[in-house]
Structures are given as C-alpha cells and as structure tokens.
Backbone as numpy.savetxt, mean C-alpha at the origin, in Angstrom:
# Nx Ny Nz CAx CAy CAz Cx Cy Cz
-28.52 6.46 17.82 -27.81 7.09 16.73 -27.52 6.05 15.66
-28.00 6.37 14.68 -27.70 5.17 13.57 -26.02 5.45 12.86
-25.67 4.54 12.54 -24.49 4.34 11.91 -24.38 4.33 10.37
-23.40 5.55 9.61 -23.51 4.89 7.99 -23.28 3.24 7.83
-23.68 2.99 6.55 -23.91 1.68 6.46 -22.80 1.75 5.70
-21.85 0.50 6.03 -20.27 -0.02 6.02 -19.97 -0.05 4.17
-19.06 -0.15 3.65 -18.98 -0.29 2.31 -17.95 -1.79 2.23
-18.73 -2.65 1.20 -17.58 -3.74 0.75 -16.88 -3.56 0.19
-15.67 -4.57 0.42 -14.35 -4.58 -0.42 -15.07 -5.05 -1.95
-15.78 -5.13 -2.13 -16.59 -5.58 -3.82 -17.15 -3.81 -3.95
-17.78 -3.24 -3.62 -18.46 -2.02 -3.40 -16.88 -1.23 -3.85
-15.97 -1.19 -2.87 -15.05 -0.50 -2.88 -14.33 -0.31 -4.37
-14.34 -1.50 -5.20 -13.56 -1.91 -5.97 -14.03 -1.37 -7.22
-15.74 -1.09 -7.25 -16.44 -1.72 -8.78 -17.43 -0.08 -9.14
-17.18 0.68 -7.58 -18.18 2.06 -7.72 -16.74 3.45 -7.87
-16.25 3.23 -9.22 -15.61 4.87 -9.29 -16.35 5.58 -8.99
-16.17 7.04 -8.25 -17.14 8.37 -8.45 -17.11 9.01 -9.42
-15.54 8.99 -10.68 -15.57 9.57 -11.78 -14.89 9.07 -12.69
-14.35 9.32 -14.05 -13.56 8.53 -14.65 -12.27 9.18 -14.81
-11.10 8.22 -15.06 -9.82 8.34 -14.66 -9.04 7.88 -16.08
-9.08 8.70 -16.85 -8.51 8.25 -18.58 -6.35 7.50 -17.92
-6.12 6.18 -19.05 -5.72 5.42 -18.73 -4.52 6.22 -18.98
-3.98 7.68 -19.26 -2.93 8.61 -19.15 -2.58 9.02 -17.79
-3.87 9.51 -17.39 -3.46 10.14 -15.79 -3.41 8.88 -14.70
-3.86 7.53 -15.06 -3.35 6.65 -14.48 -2.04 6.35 -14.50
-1.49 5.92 -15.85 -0.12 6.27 -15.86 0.88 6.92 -15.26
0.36 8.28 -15.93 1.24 9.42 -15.26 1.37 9.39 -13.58
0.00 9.06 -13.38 -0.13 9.06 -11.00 0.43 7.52 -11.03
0.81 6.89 -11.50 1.31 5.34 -11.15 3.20 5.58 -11.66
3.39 6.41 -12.29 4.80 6.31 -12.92 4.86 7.33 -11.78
4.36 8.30 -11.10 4.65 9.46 -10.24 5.05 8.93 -8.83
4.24 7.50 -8.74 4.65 6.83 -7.43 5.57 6.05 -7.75
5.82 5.27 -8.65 7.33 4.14 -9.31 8.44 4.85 -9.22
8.39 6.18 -9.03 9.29 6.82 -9.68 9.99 7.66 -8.51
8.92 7.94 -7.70 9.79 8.87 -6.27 9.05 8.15 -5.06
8.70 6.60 -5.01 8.42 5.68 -4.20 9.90 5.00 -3.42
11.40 6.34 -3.24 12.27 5.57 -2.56 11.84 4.71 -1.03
12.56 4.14 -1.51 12.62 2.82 0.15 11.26 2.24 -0.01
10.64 1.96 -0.88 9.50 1.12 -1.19 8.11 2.26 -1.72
7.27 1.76 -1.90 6.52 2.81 -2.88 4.94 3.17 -2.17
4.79 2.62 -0.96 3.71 2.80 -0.23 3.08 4.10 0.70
4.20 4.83 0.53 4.07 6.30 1.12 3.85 7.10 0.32
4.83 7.06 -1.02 4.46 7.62 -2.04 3.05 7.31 -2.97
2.90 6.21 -2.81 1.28 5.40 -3.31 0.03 6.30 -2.55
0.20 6.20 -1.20 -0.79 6.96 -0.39 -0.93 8.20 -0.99
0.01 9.09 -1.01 0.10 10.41 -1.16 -0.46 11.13 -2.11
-0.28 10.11 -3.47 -0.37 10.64 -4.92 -2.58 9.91 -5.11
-2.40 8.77 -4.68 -3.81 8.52 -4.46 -4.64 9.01 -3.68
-4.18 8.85 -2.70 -5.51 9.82 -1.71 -5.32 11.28 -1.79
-3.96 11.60 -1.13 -4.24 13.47 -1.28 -4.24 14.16 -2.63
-3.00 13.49 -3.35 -2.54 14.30 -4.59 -3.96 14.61 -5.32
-4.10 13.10 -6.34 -5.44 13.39 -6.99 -7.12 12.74 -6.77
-6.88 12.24 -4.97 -8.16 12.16 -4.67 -9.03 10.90 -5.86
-8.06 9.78 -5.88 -8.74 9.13 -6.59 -9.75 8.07 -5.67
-9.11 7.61 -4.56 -9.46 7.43 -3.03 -9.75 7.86 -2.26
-10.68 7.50 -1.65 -10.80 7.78 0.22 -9.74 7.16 0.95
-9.50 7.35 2.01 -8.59 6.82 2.92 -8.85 5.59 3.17
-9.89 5.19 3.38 -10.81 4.13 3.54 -10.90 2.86 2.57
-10.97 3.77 1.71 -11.12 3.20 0.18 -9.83 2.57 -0.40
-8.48 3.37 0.02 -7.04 3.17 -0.08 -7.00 1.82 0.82
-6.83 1.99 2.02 -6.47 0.96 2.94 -7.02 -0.06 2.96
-8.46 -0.15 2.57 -9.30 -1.82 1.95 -8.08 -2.38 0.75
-8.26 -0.78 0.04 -7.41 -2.26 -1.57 -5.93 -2.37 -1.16
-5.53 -1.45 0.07 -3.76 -1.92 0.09 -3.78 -3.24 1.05
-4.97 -3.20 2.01 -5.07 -4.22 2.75 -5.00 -5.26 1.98
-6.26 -5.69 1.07 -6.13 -6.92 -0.09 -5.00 -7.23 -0.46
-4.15 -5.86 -1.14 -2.76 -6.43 -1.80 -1.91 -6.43 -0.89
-2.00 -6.46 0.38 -1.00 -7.18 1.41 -1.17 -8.57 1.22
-2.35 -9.39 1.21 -3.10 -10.58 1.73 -2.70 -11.49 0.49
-2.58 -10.87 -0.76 -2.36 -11.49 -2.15 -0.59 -11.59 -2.20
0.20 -12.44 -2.86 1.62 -12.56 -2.93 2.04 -11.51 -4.11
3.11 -11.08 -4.01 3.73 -9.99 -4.71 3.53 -8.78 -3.67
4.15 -7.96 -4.56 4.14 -6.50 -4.03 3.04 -6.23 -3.84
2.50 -5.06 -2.57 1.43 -4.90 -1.78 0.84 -3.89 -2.98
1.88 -2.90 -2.86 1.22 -1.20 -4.11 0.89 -2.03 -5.43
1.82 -2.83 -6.02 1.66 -3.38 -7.15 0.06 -3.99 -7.70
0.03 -5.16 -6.52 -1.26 -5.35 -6.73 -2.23 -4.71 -6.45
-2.29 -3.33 -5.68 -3.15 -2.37 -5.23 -3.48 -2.05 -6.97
-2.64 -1.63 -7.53 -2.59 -0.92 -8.51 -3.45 -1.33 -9.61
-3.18 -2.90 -9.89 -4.30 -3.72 -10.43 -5.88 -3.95 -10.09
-5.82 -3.52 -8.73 -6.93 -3.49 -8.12 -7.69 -1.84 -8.88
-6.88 -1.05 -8.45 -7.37 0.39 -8.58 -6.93 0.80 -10.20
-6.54 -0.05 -11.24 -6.63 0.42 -12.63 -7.68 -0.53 -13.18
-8.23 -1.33 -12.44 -9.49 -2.44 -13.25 -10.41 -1.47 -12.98
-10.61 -1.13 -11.66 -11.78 -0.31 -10.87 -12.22 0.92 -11.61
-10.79 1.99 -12.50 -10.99 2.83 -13.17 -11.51 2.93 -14.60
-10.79 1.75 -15.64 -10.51 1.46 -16.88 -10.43 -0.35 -17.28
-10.72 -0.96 -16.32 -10.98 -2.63 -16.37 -9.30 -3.03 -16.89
-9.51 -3.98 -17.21 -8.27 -4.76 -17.30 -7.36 -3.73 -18.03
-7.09 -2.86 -19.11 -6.27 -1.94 -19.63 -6.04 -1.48 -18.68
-6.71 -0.88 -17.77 -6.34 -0.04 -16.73 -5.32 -0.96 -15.55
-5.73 -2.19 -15.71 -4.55 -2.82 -14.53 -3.32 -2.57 -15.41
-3.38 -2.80 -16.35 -1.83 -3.19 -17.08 -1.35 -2.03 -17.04
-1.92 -0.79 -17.64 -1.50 1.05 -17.75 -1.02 1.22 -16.52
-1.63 0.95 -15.29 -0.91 0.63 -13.87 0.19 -0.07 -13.20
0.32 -1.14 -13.56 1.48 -1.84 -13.43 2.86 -1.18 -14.09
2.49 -0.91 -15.58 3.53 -0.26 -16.53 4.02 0.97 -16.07
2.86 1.86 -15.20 2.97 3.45 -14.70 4.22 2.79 -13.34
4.15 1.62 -12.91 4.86 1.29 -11.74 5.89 1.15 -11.43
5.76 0.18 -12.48 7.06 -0.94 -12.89 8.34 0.11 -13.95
8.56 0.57 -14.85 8.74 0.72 -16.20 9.96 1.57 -15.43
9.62 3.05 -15.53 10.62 3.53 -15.31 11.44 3.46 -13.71
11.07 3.01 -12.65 11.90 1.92 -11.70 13.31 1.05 -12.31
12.64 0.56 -12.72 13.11 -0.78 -13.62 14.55 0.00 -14.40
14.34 1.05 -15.29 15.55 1.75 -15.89 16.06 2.10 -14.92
15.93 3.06 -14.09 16.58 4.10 -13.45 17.71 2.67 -12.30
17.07 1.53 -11.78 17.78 0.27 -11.09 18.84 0.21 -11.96
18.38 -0.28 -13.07 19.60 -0.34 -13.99 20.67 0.30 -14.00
20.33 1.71 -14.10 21.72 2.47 -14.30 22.32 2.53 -12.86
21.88 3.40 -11.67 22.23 2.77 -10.40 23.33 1.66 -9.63
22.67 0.08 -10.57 23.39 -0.75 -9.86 24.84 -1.18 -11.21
24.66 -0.23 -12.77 25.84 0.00 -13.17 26.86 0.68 -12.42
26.41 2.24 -11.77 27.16 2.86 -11.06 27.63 2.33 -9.78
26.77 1.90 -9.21 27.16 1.09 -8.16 28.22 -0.22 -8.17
27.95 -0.83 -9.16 29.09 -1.62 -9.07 30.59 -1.06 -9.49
30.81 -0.02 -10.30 31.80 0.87 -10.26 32.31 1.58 -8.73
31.22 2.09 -8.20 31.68 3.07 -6.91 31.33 2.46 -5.46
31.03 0.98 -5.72 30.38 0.69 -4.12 32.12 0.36 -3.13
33.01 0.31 -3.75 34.23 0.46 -2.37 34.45 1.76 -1.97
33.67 2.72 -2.29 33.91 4.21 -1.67 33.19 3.92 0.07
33.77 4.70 0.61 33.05 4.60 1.95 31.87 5.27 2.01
31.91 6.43 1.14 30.84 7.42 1.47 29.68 6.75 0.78
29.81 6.02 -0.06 28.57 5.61 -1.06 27.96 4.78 0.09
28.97 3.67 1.37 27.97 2.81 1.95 27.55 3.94 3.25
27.77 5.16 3.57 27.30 5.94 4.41 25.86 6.71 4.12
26.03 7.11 2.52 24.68 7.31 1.97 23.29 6.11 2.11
24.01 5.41 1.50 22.72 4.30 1.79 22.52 3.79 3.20
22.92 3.98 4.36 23.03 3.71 5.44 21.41 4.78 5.92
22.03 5.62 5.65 21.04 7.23 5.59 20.21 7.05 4.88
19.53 6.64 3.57 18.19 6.79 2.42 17.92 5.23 3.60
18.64 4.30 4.06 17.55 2.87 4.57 16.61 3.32 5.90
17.54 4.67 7.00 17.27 5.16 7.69 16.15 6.29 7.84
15.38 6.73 6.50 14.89 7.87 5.88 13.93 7.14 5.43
13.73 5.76 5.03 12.57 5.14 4.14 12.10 4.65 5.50
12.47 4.10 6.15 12.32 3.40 7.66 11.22 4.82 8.25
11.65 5.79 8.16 10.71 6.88 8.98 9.89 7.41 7.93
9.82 7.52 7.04 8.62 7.48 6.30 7.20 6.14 5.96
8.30 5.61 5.97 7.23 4.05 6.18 5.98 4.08 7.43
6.20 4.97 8.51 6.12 4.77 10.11 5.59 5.88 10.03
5.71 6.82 9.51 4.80 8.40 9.22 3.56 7.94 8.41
3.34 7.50 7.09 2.41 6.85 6.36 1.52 5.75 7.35
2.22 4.84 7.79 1.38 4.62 8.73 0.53 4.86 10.03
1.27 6.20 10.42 0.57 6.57 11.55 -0.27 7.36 11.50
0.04 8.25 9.47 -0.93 8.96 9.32 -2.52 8.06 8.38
-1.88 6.75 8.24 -3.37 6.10 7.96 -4.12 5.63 9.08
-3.52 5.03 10.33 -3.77 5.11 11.61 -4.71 5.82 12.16
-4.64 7.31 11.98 -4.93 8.13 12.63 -6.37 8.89 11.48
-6.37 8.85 10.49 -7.34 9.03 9.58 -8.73 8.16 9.33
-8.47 6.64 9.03 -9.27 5.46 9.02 -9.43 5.23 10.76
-10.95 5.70 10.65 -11.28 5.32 12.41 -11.52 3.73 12.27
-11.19 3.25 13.48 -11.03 1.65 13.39 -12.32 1.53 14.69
-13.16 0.36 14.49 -13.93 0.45 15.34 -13.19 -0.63 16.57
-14.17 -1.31 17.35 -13.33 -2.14 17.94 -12.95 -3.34 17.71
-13.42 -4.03 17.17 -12.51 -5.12 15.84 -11.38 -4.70 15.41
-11.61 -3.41 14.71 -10.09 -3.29 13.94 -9.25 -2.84 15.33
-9.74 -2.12 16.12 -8.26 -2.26 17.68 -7.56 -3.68 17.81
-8.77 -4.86 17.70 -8.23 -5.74 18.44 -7.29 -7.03 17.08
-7.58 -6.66 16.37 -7.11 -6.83 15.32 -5.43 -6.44 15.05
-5.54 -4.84 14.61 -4.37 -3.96 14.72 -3.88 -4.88 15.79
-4.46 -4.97 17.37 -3.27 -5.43 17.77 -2.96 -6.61 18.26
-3.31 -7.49 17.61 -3.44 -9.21 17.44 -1.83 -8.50 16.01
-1.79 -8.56 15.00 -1.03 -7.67 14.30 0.37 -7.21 15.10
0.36 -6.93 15.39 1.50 -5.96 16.29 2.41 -7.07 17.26
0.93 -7.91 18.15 1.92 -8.56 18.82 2.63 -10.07 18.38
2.01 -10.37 17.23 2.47 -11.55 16.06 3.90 -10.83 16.03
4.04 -10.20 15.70 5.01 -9.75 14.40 6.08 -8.62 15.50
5.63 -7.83 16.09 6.56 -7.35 17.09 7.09 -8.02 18.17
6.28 -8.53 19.00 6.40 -9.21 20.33 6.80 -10.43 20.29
6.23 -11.42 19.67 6.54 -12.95 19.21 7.66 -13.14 17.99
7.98 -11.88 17.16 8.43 -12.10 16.06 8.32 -12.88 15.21
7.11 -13.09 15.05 6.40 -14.40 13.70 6.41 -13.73 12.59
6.89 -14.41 11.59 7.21 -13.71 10.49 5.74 -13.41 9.73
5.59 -12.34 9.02 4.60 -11.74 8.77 3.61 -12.64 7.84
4.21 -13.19 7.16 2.84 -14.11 6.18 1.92 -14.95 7.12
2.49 -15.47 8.01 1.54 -16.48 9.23 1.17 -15.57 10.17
1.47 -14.07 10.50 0.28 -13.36 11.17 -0.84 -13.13 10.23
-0.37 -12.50 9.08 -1.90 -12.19 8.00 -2.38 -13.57 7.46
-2.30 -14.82 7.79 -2.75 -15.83 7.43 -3.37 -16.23 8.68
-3.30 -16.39 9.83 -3.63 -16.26 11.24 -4.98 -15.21 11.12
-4.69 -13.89 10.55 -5.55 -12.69 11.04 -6.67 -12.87 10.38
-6.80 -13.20 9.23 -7.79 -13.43 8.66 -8.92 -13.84 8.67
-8.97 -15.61 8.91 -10.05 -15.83 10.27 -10.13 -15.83 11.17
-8.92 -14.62 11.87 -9.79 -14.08 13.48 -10.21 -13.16 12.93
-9.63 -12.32 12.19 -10.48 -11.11 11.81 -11.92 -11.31 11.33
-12.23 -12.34 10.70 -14.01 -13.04 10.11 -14.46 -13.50 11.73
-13.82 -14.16 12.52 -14.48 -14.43 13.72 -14.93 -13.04 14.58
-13.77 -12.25 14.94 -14.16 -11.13 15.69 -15.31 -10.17 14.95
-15.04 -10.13 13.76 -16.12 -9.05 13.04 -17.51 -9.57 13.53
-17.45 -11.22 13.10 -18.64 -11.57 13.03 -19.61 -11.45 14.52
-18.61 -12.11 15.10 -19.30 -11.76 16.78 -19.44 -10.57 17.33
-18.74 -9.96 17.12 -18.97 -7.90 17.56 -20.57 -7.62 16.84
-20.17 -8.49 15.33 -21.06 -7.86 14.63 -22.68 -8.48 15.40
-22.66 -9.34 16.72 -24.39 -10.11 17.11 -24.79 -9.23 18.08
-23.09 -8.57 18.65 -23.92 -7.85 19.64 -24.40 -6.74 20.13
C-alpha cells in the first residue's frame, strides 16, 4: 500500500489553495485576539481550521508547532507565518495588528477597572473560575488536535518524550522543545531507513 507523500514545513508555508484579501485576515485574526480568553490558541484553531478553512489540521499544527519552537507568543508568530503565506509580508503585519490591537485596548480598560474593584471578593472568585475554564479549553483543543492529526510512530514517541520532560520530570518547557528537536531529526530519520 503506498503512502501519500508527506508535505514540508516550506511546502506548508509557500502553497495557499486560494487567496485570502488582507481584510478577512484581519477580521479572522482580530476574531481570535479578541475572544482568545485564557490565551488565544483554541480560539486560533477554531477560526483557522473550522471557521474559515484557511488550514488543514495538519497544516495548522506544522505552523503552530514552528511558532512554539521560535520565542514569543506561539499564535502570534503562527500568524506571521500564515499572513506571509497568504499576502507576504503585509499580510504578517495585517495579522499581528488583527491580534494584537484590539486585546491591547480592551487590557487596558480591564486592568483600569480592576485596579478600582480588585478588593471585592467576588471579582477574585470570578477569575479563579475564567483561569479554571481557559485551563479546560486549552486541554479540549488539544485533544481535539490529538485526535484529528494522525501521528505516525515518531510522532507517538515524540508526543511522549514531550509529556514525560515536562509532566513527569518537570523540566521546564524550553529545554524539552530544545531537547526534542534533535531527537525528533534523529527518530524521524531512523524510522525513516527502515
């Protein structure tokens, strides 16, 4: 049985299937900045892959993978990744701005109010609840990329080289994905002789 033939993270990056005018980038990048509570990676998935299908699942998790591996925010730099890919460099920036911009206000007013109302009890009971609510959405997004992107057996052993860094050993996460990297080039490569 032959196997489709694999796609690169260069492939992934440089072949749109259609074009994506630097408005509705915006608009799907301000749509995730904007109701991305407790971090913006669930909401990122959602609006890219299901909402308007600008991604494959596949296609998502290569460029969020990259912008894990790169410093800064993971979606952020996804975003640069996936507004060059659409519209070249305008398109990173129309992305970032769709991200960043209105976040950025809405913090503002927030941590005005907040510094007015944070000795209420109920205000630290609410946020107790939205940290508890982003926490299980975080863990839903991932189980539903998990369960979508078939992983062959590299990515098992990988995933859980991954897991036991960072769960089991508690190594803080930049020296597992700095670690994973060339095991991940070693294991690919050797799976890949035999």
């Amino acid at each position: 049985m032959d196997t489709p033939p694999q796609s690169t993270p260069q492939q992934l990056m440089n072949t749109p299937e259609r074009s994506i005018s630097l408005f509705e980038l915006f608009k799907g990048f301000a749509t995730i900045g904007v109701l991305g509570f407790g971090g913006v990676a669930v909401m990122a998935r959602h609006v890219i892959v299901e909402q308007y299908q600008w991604l494959t699942e596949k296609e998502y998790a290569t460029i969020l993978g990259m912008g894990q591996v790169l410093p800064g925010a993971n979606v952020v730099n996804a975003s640069v990744v996936i507004g060059d890919r659409f519209q070249g460099p305008k398109g990173s920036i129309v992305c970032v701005l769709g991200i960043m911009v209105l976040p950025i206000m809405i913090l503002l007013a927030f941590a005005m109010l907040y510094d007015k109302f944070a000795q209420l009890p109920a205000v630290n009971v609410a946020l107790t609840g939205a940290g508890a609510a982003a926490a299980g959405m975080v863990l839903a997004t991932g189980l539903k990329m998990a369960i979508k992107v078939k992983l062959d057996l590299a990515g098992w052993l990988i995933a859980g080289f991954a897991i036991l860094g960072i769960l089991v050993l508690h190594l803080p996460m930049v020296y597992v994905v700095l670690a994973l990297i060339p095991t991940a080039l070693v294991i690919t490569a050797w799976l890949g002789k035999k």
